[in-house]
N, C-alpha and C positions, 0 to 999 in steps of 0.2 A: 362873608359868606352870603349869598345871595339866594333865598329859593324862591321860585317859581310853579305852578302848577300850570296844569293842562286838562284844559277839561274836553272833553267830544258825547256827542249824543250816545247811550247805550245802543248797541248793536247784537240780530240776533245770537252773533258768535262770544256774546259775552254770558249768554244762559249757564253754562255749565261753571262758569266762575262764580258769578252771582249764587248761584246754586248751595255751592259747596260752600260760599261763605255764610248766607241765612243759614244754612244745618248747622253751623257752630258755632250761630248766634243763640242764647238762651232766650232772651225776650222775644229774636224774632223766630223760632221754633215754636216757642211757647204759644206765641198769637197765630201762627199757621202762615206765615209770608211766604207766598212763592213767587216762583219767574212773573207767573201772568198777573201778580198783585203788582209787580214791580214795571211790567209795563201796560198797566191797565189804560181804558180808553179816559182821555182829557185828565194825562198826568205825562208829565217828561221828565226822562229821567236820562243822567249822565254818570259816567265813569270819570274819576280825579285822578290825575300820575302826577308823581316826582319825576324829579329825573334817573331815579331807579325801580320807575314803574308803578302798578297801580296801587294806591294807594287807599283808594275809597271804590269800592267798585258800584257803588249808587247814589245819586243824591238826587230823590224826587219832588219834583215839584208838582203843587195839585192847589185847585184855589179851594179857597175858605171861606165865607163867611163867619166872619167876628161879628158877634154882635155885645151891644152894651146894654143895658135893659137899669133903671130907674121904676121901680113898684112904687105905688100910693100909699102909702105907708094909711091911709086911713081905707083903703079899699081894698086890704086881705082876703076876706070873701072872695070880690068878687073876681081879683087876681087867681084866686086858686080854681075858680069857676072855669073860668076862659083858660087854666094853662095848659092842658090838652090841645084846643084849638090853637092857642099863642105857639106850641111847638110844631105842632102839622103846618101852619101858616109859615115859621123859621126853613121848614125843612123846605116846602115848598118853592120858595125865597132861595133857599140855596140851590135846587135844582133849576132856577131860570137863569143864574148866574155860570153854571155849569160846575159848582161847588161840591167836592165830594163829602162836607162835614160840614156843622154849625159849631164854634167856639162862640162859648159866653164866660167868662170867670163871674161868677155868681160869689157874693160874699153874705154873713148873718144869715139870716134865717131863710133865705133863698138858695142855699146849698143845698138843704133837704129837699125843698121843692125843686130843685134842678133832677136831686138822685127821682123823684116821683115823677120826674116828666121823662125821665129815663136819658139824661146825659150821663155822660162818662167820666169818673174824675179821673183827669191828666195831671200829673206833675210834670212840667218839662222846661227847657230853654229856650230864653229868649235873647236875642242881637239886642241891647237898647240904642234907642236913635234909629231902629232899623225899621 
């Protein structure tokens, strides 16, 4: 048994699908996702069929900036000093790259300070090797 997919660019005649699928997603009702989220400007996005049709009616792509960050473990001061600026600089950094978000995974005592610089905690999936 062989499957295959098919992917093509989303198209405007795909709104009203799109649509009716976010409304009875609860995550994505809950976060407010519409049509114009899903074809926002410097994001593409596509539709996935089987060969009994559509299967995925969005898979968006949008670039990132990952960042990885090492603290002075002897300069907490002055780390928490500067991390207002270290975030405004990240964001900044991601808007030259055309990045609509910053990922950092922050671990130990950089967690709280990520929630006071005001990132977002994600839990989500990752392809490894990807």
């Amino acid at each position: 048994m062989s499957m295959s997919l098919i992917c093509r660019p989303l198209l405007p005649i795909d709104e009203v699908l799109v649509s009716e699928w976010l409304s009875q997603d609860v995550v994505h009702s809950a976060n407010g996702i519409k049509w114009a989220d899903v074809t926002a400007p410097g994001t593409y996005a596509e539709v996935i069929s089987d060969e009994d049709g559509v299967i995925i009616t969005i898979v968006r792509y949008h670039a990132a900036l990952r960042v990885a960050m090492q603290f002075n473990p002897n300069a907490t001061y002055r780390v928490a000093k500067h991390g207002k600026e270290l975030a405004d600089m990240l964001k900044q950094r991601a808007r030259g790259i055309g990045a609509k978000e910053v990922i950092i995974r922050p671990g130990g005592k950089a967690v709280r300070f990520a929630d006071k610089l005001g990132f977002i905690d994600f839990t989500g999936s990752k392809i490894v090797g990807a």
